[in-house]
C-alpha positions as a Markdown table, in Angstrom:
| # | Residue | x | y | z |
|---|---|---|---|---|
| 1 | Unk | 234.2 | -70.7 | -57.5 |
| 2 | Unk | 236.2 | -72.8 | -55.3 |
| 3 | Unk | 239.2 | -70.7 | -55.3 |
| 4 | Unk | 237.2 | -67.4 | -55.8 |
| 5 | Unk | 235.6 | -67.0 | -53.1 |
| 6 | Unk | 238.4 | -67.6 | -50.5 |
| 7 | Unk | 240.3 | -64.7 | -52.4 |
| 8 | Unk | 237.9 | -62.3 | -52.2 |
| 9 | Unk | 237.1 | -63.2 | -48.7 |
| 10 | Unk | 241.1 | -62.6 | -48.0 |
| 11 | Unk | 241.8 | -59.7 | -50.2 |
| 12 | Unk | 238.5 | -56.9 | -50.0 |
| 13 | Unk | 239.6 | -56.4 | -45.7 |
| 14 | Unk | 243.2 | -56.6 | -47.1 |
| 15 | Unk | 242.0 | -53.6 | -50.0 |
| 16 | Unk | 240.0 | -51.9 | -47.3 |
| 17 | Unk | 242.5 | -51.3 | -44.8 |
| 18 | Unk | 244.8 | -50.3 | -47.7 |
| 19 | Unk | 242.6 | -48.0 | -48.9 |
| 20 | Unk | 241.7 | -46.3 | -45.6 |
| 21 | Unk | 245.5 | -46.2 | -45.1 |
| 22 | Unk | 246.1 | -44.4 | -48.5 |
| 23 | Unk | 243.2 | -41.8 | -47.5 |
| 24 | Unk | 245.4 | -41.2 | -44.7 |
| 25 | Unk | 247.8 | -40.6 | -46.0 |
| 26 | Unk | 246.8 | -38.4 | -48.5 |
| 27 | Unk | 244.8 | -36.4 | -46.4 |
| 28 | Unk | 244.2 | -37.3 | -42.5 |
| 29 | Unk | 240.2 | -36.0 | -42.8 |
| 30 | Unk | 239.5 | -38.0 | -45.8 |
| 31 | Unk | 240.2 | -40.9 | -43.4 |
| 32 | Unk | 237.3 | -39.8 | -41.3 |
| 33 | Unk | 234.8 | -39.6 | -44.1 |
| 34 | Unk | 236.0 | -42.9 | -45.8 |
| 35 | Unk | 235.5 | -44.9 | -42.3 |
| 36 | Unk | 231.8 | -43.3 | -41.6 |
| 37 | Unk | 230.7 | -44.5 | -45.4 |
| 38 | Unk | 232.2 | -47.8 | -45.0 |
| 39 | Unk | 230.5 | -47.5 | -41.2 |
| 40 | Unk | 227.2 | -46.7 | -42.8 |
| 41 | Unk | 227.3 | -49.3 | -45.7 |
| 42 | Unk | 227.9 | -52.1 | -43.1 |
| 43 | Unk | 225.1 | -51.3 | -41.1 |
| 44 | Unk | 222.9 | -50.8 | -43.9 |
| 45 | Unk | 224.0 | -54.2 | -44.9 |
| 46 | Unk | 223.7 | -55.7 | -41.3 |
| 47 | Unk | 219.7 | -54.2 | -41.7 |
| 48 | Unk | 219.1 | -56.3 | -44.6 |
| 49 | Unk | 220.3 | -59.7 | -43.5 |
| 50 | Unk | 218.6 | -59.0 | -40.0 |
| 51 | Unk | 214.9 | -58.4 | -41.9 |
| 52 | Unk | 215.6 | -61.0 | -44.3 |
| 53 | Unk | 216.7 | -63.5 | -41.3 |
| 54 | Unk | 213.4 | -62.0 | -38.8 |
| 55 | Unk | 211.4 | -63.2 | -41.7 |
| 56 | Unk | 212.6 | -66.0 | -42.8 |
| 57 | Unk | 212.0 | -67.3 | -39.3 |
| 58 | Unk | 208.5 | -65.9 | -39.1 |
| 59 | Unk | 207.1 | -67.1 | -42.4 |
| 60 | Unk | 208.7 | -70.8 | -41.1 |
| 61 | Unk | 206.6 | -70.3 | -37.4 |
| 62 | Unk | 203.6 | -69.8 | -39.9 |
| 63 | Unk | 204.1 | -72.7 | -42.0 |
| 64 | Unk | 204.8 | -74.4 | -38.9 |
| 65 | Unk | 201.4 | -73.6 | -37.0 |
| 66 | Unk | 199.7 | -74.1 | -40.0 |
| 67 | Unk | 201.0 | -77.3 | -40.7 |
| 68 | Unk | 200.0 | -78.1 | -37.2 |
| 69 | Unk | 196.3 | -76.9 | -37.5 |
| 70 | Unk | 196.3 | -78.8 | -40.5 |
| 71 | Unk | 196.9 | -82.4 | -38.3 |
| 72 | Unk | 194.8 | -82.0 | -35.3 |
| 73 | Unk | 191.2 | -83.3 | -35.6 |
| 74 | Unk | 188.4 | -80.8 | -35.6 |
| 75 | Unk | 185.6 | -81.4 | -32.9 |
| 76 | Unk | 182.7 | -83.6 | -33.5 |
| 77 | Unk | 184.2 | -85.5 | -36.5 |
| 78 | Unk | 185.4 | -89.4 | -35.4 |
């Protein structure tokens, strides 16, 4: 895994812009359509890490404030 990830982190923007550049050239318009579907896919993605990140957060403010309530002394015991 050491030496796999790096690749693919190098070569799928490497494939992608070959690819776009091969719809190109085979026809200009496919271009277009290839770019709004990669477009779409990456904010799709970028929708899925933001929730998963807004709640994450949230559910760590809970444990937090309950964690807190749980340490404070109610009234009227000593």
């Amino acid at each position: 895994m050491k030496i796999a990830k790096p690749m693919l982190l190098a070569a799928t923007p490497v494939g992608v812009a070959l690819g776009l550049y091969e719809g190109y050239r085979l026809a200009g318009g496919l271009v277009v359509l290839m770019f709004a579907l990669l477009s779409l896919i990456g904010v799709a993605m970028a929708t899925v890490v933001a929730t998963v990140r807004r709640e994450q957060r949230e559910e760590a403010a809970a444990a937090e404030r309950a964690r807190e309530t749980a340490h404070t002394p109610r009234e009227g015991s000593t």
